[in-house]
N, C-alpha and C positions, 0 to 999 in steps of 0.2 A: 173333591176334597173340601169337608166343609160346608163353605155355602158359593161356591167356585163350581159350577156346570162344567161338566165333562170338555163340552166344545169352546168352552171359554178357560179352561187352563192352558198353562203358558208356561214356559220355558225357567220364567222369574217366579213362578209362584212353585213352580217345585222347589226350586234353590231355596225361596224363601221359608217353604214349609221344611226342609232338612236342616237350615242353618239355627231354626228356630230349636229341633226336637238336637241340634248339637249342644246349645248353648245354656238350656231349661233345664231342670231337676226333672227327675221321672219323682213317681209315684213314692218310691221308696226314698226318693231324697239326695238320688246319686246322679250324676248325667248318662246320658248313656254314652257309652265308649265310642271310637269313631268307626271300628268293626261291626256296631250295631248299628250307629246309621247306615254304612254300605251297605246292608244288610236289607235295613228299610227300602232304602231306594233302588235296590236288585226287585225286591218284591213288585214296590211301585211300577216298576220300568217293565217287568213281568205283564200285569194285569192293564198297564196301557199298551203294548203290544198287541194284544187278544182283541185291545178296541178297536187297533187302527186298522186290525186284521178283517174286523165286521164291519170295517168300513163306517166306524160313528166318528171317528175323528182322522184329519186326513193322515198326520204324523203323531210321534210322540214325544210330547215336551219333556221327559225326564230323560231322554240321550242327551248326552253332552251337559248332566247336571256336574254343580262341583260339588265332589266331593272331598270330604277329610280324609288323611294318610292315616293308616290305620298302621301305630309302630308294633312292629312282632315281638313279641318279647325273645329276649336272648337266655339259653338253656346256660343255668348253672349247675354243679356241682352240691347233692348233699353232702354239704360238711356236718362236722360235729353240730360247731354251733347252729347250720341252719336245722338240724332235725332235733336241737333242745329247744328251740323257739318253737317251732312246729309242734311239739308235743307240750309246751305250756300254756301256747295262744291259740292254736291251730292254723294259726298263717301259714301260708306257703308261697314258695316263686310259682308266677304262673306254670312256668316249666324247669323242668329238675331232673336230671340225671343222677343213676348211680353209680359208685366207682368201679373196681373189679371186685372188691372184697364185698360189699355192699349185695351185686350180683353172686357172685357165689354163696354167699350166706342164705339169699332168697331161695337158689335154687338147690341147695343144700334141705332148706327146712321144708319146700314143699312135694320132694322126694318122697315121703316117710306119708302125705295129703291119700288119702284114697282118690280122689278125683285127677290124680298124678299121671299123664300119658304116657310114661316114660314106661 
């Protein structure tokens, strides 16, 4: 990692390199989420396993790293208002359900679809 030799990372220097990629803007300007740290450090923890497997390092410092609580988002209901926001801003809840009418309507209008399995 860096300028950090394989056999001289450490347990501290992964926390320290996850806590840093928590708390930094990405490229685009935004942090990255705490889902995509975990994310990082599955990988990391990945490709230092395969080392310790070749036997270049005796253990691997990213077990036992801390990481951040990745909140799951909670599924809401498209209401009216959220699907006028939606079609004026394009925003959306991470996750959305539809009601029954909502689902009947869908599956009413892709009935009539030729790619329809029904």
């Amino acid at each position: 990692m860096g300028r950090i030799l394989l056999h001289q990372l450490s347990s501290r220097d992964v926390n320290r390199l996850l806590a840093t990629l928590a708390s930094r803007p990405s490229p685009t300007g935004r942090r990255l989420s705490p889902a995509t740290v975990v994310r990082i450090h599955a990988t990391l923890r990945t490709a230092l396993n395969a080392a310790v497997r070749a036997r270049l390092i005796p253990v691997n410092p990213a077990n036992g790293a801390e990481l951040p609580h990745p909140r799951r988002p909670h599924p809401v209901v498209w209401t009216a208002g959220r699907t006028a926001r939606w079609q004026q801003t394009g925003e959306r809840p991470a996750v959305a359900v539809w009601t029954e009418q909502q689902l009947a309507a869908f599956l009413t209008g892709v009935a009539q679809n030729r790619l329809y399995a029904g």
